[in-house]
DSSP file (Angstrom, degrees, kcal/mol; ACC not computed):
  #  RESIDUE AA STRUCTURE BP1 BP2  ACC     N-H-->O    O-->H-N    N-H-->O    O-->H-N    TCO  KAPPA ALPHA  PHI   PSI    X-CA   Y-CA   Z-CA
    1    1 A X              0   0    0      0, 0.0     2,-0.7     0, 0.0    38,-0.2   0.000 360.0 360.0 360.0 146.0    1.6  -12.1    9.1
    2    2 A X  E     -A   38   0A   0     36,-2.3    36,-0.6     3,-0.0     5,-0.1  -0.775 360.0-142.9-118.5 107.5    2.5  -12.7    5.3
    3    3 A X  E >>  -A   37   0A   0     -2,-0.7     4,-1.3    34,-0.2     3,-0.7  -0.526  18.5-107.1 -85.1 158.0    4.2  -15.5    4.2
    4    4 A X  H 3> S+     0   0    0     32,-1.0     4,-2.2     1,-0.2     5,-0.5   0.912 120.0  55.5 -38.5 -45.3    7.1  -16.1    1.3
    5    5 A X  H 3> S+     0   0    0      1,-0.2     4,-3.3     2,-0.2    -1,-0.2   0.983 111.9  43.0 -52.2 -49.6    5.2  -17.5   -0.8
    6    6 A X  H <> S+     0   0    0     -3,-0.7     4,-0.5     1,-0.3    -1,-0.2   0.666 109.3  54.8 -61.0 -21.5    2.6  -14.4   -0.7
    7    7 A X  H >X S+     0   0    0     -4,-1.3     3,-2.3     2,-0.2     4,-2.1   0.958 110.3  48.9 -76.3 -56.6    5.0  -12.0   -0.8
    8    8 A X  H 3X S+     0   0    0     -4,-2.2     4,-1.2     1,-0.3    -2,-0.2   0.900 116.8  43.0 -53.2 -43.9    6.2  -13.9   -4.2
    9    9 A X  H 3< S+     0   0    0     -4,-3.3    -1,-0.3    -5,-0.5    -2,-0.2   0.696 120.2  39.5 -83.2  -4.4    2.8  -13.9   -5.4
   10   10 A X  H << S+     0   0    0     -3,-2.3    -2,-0.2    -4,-0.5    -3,-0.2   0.924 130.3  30.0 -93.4 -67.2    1.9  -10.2   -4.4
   11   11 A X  H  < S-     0   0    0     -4,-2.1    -3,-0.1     2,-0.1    -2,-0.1   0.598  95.3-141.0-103.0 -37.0    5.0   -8.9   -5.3
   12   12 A X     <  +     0   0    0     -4,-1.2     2,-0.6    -5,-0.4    -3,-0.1   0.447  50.7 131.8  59.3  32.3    6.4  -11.3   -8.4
   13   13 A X        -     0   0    0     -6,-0.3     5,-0.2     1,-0.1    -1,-0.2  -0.757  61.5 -93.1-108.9 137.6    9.7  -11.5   -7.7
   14   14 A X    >>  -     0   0    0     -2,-0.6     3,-1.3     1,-0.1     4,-0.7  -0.037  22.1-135.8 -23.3 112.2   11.7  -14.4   -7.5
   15   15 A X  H 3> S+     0   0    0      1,-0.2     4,-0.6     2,-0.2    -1,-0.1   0.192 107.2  55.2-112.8  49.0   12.3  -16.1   -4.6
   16   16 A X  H 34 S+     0   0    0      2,-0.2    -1,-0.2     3,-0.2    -2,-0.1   0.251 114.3  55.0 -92.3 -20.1   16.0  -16.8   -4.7
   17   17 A X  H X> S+     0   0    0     -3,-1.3     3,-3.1     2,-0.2     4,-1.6   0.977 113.7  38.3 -73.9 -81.5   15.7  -12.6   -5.1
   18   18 A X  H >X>S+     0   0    0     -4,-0.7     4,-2.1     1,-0.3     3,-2.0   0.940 115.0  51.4 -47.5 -75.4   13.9  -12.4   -2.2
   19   19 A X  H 3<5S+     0   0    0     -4,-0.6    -1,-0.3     1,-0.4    -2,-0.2   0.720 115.4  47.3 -37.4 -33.2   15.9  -15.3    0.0
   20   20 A X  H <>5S+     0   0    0     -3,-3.1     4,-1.4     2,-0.1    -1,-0.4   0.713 105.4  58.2-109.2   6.9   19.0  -13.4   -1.0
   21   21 A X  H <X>S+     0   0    0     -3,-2.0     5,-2.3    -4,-1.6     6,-0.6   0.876 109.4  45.5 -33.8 -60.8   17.3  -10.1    0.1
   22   22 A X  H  <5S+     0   0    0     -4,-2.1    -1,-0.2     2,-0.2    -3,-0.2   0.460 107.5  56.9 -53.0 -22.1   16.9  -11.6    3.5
   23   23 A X  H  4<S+     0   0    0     -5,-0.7    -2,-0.2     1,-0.2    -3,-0.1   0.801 109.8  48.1 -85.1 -81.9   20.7  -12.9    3.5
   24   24 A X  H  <5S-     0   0    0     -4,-1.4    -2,-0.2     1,-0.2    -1,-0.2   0.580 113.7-122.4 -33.9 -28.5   21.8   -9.2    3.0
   25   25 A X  T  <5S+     0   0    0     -4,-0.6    -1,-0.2     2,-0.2    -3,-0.2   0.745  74.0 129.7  76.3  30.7   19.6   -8.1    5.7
   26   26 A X  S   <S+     0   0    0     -5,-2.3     2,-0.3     1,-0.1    -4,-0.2   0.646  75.2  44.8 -76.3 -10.9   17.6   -5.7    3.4
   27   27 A X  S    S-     0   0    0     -6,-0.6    -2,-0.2    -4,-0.1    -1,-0.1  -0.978  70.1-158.4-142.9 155.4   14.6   -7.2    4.7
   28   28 A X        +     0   0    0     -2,-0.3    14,-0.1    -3,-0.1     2,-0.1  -0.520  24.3 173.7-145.8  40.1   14.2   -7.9    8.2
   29   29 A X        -     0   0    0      1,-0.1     9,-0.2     9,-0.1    -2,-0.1  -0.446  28.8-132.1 -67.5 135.4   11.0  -11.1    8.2
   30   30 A X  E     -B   37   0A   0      7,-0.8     7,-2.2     6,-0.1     2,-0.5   0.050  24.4-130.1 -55.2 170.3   10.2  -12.6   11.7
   31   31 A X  E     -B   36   0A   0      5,-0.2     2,-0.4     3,-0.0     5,-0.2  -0.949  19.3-166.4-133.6 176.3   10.2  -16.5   11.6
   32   32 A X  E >  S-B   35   0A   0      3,-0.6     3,-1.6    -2,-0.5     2,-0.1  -0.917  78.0 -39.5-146.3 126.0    7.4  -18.8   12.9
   33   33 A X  T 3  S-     0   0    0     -2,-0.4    -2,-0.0     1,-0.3     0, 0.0  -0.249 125.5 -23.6  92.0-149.2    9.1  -22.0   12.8
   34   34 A X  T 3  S+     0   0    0     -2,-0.1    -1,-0.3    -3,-0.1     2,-0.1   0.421 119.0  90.9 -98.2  -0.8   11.1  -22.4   10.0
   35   35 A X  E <   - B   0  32A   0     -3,-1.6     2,-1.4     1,-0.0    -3,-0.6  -0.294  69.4-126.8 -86.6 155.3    9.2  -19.9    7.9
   36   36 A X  E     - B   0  31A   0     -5,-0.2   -32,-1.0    -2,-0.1     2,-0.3  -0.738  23.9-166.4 -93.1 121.7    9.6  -16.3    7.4
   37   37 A X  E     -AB   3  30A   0     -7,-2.2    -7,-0.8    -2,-1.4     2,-0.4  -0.711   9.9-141.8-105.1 169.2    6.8  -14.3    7.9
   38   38 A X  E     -A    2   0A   0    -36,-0.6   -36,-2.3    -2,-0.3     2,-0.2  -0.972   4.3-150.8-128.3 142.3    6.6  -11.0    6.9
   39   39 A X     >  -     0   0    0     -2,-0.4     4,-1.5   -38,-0.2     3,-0.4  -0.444  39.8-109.7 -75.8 151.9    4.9   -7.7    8.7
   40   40 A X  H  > S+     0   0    0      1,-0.2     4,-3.7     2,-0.2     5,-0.2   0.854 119.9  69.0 -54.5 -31.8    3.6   -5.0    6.0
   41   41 A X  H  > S+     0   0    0      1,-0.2     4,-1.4     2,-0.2    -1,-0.2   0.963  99.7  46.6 -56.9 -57.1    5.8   -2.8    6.6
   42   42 A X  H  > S+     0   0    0     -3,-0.4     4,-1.2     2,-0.2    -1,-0.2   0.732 107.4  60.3 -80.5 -20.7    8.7   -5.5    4.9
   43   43 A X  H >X S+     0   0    0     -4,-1.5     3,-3.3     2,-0.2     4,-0.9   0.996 106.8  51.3 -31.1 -62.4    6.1   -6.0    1.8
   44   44 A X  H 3< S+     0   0    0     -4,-3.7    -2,-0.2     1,-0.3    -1,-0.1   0.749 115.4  37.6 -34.1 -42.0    6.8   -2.1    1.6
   45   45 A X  H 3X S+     0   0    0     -4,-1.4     4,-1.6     1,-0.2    -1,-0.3   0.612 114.2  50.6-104.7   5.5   10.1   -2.5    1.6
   46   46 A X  H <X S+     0   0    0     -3,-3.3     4,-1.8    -4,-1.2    -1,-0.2   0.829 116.5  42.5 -87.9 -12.6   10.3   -5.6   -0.5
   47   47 A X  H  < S+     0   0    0     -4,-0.9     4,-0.3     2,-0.2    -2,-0.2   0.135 118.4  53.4-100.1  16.3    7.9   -3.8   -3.3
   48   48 A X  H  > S+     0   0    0     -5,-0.3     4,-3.7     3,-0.1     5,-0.4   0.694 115.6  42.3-100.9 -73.7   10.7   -0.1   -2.3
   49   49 A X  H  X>S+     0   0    0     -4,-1.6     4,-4.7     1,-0.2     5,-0.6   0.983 114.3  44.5 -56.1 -56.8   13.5   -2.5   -3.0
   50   50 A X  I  X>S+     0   0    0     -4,-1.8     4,-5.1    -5,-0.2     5,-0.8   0.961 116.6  51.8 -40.1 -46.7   12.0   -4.5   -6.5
   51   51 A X  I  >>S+     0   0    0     -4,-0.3     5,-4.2     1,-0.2     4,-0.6   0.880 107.6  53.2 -60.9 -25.6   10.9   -0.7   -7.8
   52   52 A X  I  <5S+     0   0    0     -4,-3.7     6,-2.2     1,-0.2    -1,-0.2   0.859 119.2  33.5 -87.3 -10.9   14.4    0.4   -7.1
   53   53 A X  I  <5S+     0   0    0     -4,-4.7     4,-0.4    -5,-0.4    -2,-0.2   0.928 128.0  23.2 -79.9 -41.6   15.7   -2.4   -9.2
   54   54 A X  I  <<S+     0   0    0     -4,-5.1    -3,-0.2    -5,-0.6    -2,-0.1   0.442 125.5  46.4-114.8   1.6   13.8   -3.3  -11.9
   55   55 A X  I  <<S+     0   0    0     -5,-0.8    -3,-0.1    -4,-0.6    -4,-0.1   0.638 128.1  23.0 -99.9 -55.8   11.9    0.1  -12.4
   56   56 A X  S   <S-     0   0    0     -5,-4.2    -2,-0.2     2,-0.1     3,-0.1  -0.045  99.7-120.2-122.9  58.6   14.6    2.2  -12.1
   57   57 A X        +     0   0    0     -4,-0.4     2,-0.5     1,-0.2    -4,-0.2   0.577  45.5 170.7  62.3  58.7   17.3    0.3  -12.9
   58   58 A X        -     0   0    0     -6,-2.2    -1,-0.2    -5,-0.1     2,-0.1  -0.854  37.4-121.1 -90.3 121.7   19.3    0.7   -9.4
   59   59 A X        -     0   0    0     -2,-0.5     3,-0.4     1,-0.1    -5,-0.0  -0.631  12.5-127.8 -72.1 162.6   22.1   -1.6   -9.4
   60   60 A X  S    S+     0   0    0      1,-0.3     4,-0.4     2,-0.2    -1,-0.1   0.256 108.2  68.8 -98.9 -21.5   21.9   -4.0   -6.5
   61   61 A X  S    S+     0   0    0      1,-0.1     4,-0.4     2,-0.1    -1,-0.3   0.855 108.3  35.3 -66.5 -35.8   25.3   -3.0   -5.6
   62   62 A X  S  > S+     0   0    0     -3,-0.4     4,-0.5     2,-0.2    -2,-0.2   0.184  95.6  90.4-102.2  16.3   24.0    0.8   -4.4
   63   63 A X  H >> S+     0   0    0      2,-0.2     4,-5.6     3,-0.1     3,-1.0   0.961  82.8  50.0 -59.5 -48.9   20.7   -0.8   -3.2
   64   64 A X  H 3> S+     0   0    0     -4,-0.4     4,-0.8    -3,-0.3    -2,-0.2   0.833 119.6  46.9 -62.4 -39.2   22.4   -1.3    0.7
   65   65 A X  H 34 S+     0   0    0     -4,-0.4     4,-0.3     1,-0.2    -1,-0.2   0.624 111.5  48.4 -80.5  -2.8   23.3    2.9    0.0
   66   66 A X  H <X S+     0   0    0     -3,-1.0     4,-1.1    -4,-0.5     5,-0.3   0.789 109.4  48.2 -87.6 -46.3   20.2    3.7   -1.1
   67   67 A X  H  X S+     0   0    0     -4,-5.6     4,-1.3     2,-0.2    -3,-0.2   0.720 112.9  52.2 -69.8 -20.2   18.2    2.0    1.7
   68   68 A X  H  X S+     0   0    0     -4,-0.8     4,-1.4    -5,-0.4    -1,-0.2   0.858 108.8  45.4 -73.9 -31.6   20.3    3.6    4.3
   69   69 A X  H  4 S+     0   0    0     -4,-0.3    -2,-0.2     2,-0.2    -1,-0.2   0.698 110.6  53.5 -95.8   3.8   20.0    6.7    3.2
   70   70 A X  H >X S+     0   0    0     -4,-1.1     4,-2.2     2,-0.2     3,-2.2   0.803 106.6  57.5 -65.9 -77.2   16.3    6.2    2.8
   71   71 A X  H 3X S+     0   0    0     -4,-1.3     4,-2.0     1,-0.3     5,-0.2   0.921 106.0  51.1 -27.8 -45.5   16.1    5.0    6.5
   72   72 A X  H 3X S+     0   0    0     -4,-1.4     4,-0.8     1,-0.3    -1,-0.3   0.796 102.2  51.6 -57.0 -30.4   17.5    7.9    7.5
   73   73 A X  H <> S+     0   0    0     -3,-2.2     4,-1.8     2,-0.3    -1,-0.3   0.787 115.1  46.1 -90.5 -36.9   15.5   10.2    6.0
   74   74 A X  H >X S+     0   0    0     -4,-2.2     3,-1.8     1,-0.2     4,-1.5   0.986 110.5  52.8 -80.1 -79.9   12.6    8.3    7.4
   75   75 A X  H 3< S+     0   0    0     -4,-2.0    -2,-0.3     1,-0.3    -1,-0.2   0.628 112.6  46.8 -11.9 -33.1   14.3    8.1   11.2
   76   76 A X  H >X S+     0   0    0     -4,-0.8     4,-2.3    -5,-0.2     3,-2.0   0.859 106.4  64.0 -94.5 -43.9   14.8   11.7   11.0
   77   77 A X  H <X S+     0   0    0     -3,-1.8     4,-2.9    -4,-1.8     5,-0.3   0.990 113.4  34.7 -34.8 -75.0   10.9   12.0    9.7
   78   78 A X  H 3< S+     0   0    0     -4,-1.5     4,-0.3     1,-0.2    -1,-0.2   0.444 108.5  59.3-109.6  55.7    9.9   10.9   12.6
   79   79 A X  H <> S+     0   0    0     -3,-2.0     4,-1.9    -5,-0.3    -1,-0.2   0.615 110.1  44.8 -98.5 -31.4   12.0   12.1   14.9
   80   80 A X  H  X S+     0   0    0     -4,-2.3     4,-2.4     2,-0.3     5,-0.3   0.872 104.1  68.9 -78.0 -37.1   11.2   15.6   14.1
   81   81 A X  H >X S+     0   0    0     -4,-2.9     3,-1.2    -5,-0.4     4,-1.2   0.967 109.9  33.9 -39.7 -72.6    7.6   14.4   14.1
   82   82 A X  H 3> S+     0   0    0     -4,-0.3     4,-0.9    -5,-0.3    -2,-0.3   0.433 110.2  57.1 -62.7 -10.7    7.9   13.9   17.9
   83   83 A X  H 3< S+     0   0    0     -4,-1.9     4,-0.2     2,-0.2    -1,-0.2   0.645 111.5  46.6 -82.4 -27.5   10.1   16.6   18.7
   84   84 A X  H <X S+     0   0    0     -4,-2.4     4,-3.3    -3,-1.2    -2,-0.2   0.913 118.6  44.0 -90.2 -24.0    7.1   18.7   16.9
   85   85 A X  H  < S+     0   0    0     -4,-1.2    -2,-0.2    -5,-0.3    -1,-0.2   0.851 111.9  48.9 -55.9 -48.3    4.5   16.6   19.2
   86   86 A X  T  X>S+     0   0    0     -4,-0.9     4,-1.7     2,-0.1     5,-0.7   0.786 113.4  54.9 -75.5 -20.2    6.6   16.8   22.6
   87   87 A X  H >>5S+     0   0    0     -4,-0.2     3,-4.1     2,-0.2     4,-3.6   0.882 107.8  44.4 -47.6 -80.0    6.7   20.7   21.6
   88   88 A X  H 3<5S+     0   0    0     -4,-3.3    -1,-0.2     1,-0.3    -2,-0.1   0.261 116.3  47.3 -59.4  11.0    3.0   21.2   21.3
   89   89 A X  H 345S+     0   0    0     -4,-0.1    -1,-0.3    -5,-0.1    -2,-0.2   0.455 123.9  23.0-132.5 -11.8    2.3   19.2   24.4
   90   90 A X  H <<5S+     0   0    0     -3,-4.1     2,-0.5    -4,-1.7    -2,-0.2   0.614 100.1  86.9-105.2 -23.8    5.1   21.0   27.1
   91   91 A X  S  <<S-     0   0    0     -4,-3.6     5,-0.1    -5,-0.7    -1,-0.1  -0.713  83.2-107.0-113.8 141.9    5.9   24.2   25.8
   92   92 A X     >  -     0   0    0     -2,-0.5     4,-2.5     3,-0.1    -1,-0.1   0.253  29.9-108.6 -44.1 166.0    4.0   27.1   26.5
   93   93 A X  H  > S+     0   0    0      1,-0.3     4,-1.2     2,-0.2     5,-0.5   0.991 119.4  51.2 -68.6 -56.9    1.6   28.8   23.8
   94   94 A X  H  4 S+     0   0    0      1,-0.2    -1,-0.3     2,-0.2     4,-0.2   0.800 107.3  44.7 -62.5 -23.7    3.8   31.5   23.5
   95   95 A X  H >> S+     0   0    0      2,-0.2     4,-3.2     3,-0.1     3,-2.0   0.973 113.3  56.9 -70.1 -45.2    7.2   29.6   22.9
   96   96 A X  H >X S+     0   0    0     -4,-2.5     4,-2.3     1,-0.3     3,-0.8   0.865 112.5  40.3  -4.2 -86.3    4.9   27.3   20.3
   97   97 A X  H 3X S+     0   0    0     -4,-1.2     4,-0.6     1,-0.4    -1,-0.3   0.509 116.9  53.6 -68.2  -9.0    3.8   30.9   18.2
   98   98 A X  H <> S+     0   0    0     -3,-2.0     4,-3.6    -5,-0.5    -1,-0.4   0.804 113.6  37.5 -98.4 -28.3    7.5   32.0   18.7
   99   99 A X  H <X S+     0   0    0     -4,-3.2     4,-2.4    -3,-0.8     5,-0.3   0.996 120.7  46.0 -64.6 -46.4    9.1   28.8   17.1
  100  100 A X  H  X S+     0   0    0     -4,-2.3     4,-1.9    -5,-0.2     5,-0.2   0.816 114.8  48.7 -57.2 -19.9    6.4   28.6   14.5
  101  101 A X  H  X S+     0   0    0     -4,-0.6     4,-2.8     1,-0.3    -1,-0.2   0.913 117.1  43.0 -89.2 -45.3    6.9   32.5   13.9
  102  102 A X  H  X S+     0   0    0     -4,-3.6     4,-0.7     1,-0.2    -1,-0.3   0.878 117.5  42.5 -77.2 -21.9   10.7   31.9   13.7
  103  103 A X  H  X S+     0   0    0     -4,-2.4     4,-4.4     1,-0.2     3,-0.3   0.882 111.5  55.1 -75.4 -35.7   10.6   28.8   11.5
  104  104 A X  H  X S+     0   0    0     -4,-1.9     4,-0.8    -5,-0.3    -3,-0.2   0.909 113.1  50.9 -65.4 -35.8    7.4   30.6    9.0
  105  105 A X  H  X S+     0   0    0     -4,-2.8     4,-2.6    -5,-0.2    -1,-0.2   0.883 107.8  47.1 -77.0 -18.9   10.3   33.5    8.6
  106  106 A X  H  X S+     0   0    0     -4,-0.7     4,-1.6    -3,-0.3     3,-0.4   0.957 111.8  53.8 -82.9 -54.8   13.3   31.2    7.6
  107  107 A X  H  X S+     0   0    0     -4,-4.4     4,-1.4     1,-0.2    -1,-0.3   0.732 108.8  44.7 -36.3 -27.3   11.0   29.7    5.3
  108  108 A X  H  X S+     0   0    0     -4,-0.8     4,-0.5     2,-0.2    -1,-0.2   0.784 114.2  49.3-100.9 -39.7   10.3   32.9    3.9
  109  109 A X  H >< S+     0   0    0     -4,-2.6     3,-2.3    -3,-0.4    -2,-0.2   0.996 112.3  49.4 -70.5 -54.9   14.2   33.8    3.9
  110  110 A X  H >< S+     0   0    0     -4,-1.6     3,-2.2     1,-0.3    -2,-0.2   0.720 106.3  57.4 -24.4 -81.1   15.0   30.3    2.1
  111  111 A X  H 3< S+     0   0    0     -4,-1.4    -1,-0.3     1,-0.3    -2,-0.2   0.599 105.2  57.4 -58.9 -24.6   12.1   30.9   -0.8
  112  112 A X  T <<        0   0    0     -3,-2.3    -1,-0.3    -4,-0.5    -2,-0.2   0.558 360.0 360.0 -90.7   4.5   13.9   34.1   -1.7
  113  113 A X    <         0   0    0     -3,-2.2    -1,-0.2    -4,-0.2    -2,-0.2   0.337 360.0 360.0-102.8 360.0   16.9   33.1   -2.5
């Protein structure tokens, strides 16, 4: 577990920034106490949110549409992740070599267009 302070010193962002990060529920820290602690996973996303502000000059109003649609994209990562995992562990060899066969051909049509 990571505390505010460390995140403020890893990260270097302000921590009235951070504290109203946390209000908005862009960042999602556990508490011990009265403190916030933080997992790695919410470094990530506090050093995701700082790059999209102050590197590329995301206003902070389209942060909350940017991280959603980011989420998603990840939720869908690994849904598809397990879907390809539950495949390759129930379905027979030959539905496998027929999905991969039909997916390798769509690929193939996609890249020609």
């Amino acid at each position: 577990m990571i505390t505010l302070n460390k995140v403020i010193a890893r990260t270097g962002l302000k921590r009235e920034d951070l504290e109203r990060w946390i209000v908005e529920n862009w960042i999602k820290p556990d508490r011990d106490g009265g403190d916030y602690v933080f997992e790695e996973v919410d470094v990530a996303r506090v050093e995701l949110i700082y790059e999209l502000h102050h590197q590329l000059d995301i206003d902070e109003a389209a942060i909350p549409v940017v991280l959603s649609l980011l989420d998603q994209i990840y939720d869908l990562r690994r849904r598809m992740r397990e879907l390809g995992e539950a495949l390759s562990e129930v379905a027979p060899n030959e539905v496998q070599r027929a999905v991969a066969d039909h997916l390798a051909q769509r690929g193939r049509r996609v890249r020609r267009l």
